[in-house]
VOGU-3710 file (C-alpha; in Angstrom, 3 decimals, decimal comma):
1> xxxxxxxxxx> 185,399/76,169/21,329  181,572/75,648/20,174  181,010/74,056/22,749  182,023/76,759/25,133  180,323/79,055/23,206  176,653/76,489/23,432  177,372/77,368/27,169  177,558/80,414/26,968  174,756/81,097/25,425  172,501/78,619/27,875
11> xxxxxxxxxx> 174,005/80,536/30,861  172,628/83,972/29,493  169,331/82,137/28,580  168,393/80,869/31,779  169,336/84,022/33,898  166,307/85,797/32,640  163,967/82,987/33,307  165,639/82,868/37,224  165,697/86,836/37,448  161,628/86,451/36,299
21> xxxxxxxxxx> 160,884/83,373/39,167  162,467/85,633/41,215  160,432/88,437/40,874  157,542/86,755/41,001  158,238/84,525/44,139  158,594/88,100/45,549  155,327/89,444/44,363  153,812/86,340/45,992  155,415/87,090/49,037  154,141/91,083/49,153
31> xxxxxxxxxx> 151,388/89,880/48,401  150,666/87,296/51,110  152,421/89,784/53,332  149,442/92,181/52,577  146,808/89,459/53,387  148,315/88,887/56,252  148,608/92,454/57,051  144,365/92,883/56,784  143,449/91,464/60,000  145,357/94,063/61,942
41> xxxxxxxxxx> 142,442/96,604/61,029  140,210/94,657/64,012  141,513/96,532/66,747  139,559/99,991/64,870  136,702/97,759/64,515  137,074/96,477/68,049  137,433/100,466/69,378  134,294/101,598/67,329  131,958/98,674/68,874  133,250/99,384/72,838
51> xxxxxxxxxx> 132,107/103,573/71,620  129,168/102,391/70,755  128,619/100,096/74,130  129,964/102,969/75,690  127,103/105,460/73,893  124,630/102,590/75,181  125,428/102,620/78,272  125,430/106,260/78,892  121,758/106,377/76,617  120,760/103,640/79,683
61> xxxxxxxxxx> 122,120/105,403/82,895  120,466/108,663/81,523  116,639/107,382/82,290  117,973/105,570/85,731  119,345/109,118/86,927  115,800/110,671/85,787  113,812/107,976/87,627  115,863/107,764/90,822  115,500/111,900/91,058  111,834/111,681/90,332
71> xxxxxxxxxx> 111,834/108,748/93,373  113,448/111,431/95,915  110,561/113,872/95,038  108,393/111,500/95,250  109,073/110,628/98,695  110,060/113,931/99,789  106,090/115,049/98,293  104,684/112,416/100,541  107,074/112,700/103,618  105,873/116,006/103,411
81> xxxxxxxxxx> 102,140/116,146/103,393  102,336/112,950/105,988  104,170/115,508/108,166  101,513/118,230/107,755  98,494/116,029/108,176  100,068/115,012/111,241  100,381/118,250/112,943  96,952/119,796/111,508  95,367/116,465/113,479  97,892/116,230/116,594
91> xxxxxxxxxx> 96,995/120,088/116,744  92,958/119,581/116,609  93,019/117,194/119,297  94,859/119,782/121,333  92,676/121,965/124,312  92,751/125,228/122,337  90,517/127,400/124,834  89,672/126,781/128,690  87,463/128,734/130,689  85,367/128,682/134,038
101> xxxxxxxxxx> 81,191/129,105/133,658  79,016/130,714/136,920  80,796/132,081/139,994  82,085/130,944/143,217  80,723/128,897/144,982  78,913/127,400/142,215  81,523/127,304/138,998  82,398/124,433/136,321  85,822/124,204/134,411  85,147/123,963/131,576
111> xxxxxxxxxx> 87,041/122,894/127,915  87,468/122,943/124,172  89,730/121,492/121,609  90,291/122,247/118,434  88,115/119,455/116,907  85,338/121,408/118,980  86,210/124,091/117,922  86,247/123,378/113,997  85,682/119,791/113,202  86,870/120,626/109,890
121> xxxxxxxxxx> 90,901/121,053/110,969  90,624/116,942/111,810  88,385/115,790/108,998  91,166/118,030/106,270  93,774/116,760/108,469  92,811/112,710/107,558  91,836/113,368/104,468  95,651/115,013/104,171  97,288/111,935/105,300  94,727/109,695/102,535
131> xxxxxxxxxx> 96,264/111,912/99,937  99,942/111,901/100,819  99,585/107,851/100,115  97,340/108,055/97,456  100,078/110,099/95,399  102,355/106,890/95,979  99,403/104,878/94,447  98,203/107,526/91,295  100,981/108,526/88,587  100,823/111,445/85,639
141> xxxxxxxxxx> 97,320/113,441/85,145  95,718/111,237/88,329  98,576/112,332/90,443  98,199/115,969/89,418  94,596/115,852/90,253  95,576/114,470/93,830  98,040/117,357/94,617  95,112/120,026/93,670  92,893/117,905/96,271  96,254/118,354/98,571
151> xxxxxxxxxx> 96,849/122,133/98,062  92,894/122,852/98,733  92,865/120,461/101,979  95,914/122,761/103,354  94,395/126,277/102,488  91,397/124,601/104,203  92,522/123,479/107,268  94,886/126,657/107,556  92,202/128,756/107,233  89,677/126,559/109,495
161> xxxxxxxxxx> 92,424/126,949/112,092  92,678/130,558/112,040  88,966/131,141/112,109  88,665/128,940/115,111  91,363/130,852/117,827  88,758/133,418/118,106  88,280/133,931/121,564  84,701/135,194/120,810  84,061/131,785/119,070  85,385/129,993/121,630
171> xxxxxxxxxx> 83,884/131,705/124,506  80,074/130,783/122,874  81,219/127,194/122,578  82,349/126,522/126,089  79,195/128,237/127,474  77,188/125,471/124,881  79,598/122,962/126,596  78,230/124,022/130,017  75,047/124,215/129,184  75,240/120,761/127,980
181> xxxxxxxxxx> 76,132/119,690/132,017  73,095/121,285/133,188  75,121/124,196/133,488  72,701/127,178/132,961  75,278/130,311/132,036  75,989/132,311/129,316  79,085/132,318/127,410  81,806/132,424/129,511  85,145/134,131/128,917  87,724/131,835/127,615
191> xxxxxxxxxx> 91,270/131,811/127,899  93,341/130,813/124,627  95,813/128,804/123,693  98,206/129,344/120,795  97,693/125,299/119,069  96,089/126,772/116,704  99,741/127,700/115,107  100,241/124,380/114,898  97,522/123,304/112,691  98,181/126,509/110,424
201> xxxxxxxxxx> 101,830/125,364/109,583  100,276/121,331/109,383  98,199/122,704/106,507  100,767/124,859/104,843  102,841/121,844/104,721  100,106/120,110/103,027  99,697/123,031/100,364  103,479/122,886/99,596  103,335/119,305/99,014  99,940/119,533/96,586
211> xxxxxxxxxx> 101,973/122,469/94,825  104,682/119,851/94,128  102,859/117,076/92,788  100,718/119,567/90,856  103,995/120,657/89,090  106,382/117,737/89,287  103,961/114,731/89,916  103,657/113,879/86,018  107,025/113,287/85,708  107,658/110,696/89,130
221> xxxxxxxxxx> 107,578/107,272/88,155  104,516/105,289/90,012  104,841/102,390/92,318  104,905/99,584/89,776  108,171/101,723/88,223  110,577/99,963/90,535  109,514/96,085/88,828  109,239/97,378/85,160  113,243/98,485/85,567  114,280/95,012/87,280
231> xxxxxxxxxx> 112,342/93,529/84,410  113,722/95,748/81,472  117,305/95,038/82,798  116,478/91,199/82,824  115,733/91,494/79,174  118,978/92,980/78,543  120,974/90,672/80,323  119,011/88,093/78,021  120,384/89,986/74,819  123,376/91,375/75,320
241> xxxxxxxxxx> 124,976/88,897/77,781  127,592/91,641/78,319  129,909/91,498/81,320  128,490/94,285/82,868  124,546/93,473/82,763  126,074/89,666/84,225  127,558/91,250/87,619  124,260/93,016/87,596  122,161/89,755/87,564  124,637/88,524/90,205
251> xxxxxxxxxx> 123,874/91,233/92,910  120,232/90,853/92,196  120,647/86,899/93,225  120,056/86,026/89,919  121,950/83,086/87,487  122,529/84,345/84,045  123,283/81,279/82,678  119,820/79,650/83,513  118,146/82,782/81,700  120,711/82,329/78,883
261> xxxxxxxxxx> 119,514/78,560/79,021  115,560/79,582/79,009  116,026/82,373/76,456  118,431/80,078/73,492  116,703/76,635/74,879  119,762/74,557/76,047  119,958/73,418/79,495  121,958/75,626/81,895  124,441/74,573/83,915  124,354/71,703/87,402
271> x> 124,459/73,325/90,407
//
């Protein structure tokens, strides 16, 4: 009987001790379970960097859109005062007034263009087409000062070419013309044509496109623009290395991995 009772009383001794390993063998296990629980915050952390590559990428495509915008203006500027320069000189080299000095049987045909009649409508005219490409060439404050030089070359040669359809004007020139053939007459009556229209709307082109660079021109990016971007986005590729910036490399013919290999220093890859 004592000895049943011995057991007894080891049986209710030892329970406690099992009940407490028990409890703690659980503890461990919660608490392992938490540990292992932690790395499922990465997918936040993973969300919060593709935002911010996403912020980046919208921050980079924002100065792209300004500069290819400016570009179009750009051109459209220079298309423009090409255009007008073109007419104001095609115009000028026009006959703009015809006439006939003496009377029968002894007459002389005789002719004037518009570069006759106003040298200045050709010299504003070239000087137009200098400054269309020179506002390729100039950028900011220099660009400015070129579309002033534009808009005062178009009022000029507009205004030149209006002053010149005077048949008056042109009626004393082709009697000087005459005269200059051993031609003795006065002035002789002159018959008109309407070129000089032409050379008006050639120099209000030109104004229009000096009014736009004067304006706008600050803000177009210059000629050297076009390198500076390929070379900023080479950089990038350089740093970030991002999937994105790599298929960019690739349509400019380029190998990322040899300007990984220059920029870190290990040797790129055989091809």
């Amino acid at each position: 009987m004592s000895t049943d009772a011995e057991r007894a009383d080891q049986e209710a001794g030892t329970r406690p001790a099992a009940t407490s390993s028990t409890q703690s063998e659980q503890a461990v296990a919660v608490s392992s379970s938490g540990t292992e629980q932690q790395p499922a915050a990465t997918p936040s952390t993973t969300q919060a960097e593709q935002a911010v590559a996403v912020s980046s990428s919208s921050i980079d495509q924002q100065p792209a859109a300004v500069s290819t915008s400016g570009r179009r203006e750009l051109t459209a500027t220079v298309l423009l005062a090409l255009l007008g320069g073109i007419l104001a000189w095609a115009a000028a080299g026009r006959v703009w007034a015809d006439g006939t000095a003496g009377e029968a049987p002894s007459t002389l045909g005789v002719s004037a263009t518009g570069n006759d009649l106003s040298a200045a409508v050709t010299t504003l005219a070239l000087t137009a087409l200098a400054g269309a490409l020179a506002l390729l060439a100039t950028r900011r404050l220099a660009r400015r000062l070129v579309g002033a030089l534009l808009v005062a070359v178009g009022v000029g040669a507009a205004v030149s070419a209006i002053g010149a359809r005077g048949a008056g004007h042109a009626a004393h020139v082709l009697g000087e013309k005459a005269a200059a053939k051993h031609f003795a007459t006065g002035a002789v009556a002159a018959h008109t044509a309407s070129w000089w229209l032409l050379a008006v709307a050639g120099g209000v082109l030109v104004a229009l496109a000096g009014v736009a660079a004067l304006l706008r021109g600050a803000a177009w990016p210059g000629m050297s623009s076009r390198y500076e971007n390929a070379a900023s986005k080479q950089e990038r590729v350089a740093d970030t290395g991002t999937a994105r910036d790599l298929w960019d490399a690739l349509d400019r013919g380029e190998d990322p991995t040899e300007r990984e290999a220059a920029v870190t220093g290990t040797p790129g890859a055989d091809h």
